[in-house]
N, C-alpha and C positions, 0 to 999 in steps of 0.2 A: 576437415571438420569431422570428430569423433557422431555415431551417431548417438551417444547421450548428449552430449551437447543439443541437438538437435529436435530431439524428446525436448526437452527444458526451455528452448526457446520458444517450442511449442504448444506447451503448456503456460508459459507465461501471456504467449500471447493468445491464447482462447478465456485465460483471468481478465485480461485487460478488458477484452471486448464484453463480456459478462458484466464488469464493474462498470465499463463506458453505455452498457445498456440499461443497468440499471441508474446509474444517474441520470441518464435523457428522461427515463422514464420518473423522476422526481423519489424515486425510493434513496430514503437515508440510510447511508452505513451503520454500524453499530459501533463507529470508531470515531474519533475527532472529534475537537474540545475536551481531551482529557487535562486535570489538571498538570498544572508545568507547563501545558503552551501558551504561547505568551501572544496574546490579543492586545492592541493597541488602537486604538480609536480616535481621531481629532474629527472637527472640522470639519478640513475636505477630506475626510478617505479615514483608510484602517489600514490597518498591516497583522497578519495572522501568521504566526512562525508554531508551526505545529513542532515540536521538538521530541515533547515525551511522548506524542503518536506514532513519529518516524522510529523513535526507538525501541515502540510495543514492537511494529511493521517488523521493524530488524529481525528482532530476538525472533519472532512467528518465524519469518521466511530462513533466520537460520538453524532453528529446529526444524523446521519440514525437510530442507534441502540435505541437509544431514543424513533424518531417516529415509530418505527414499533414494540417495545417490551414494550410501555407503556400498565401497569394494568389496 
């Protein structure tokens, strides 16, 4: 294993722990429920398919990963 690779894991995994901290901790994102994702509600339960969030998330992580891991 290259060690950029290894940068990059570690980085992703010091994000995760941040975002897993700040959810415990009840602070909201500044992302989710844009429109396009598709919320559905009955009865028993709901179903939330974030679609155009994943897609913002995308396009974000694939401009960053771009500028900071160009050769």
């Amino acid at each position: 294993m290259s060690p950029e690779i290894g940068k990059v894991i570690l980085i992703i995994g010091i994000l995760l722990v941040v975002v897993g901290g700040l959810a415990a901790l009840g602070v909201r994102l500044p992302f989710g429920r844009l429109p396009g994702d598709i919320a559905i509600e009955g009865e028993r339960g709901g179903v939330y398919v974030p679609i155009v969030t994943m897609l913002v998330i995308s396009v974000v992580l694939t401009i960053l990963l771009n500028l900071f891991l160009r050769r």
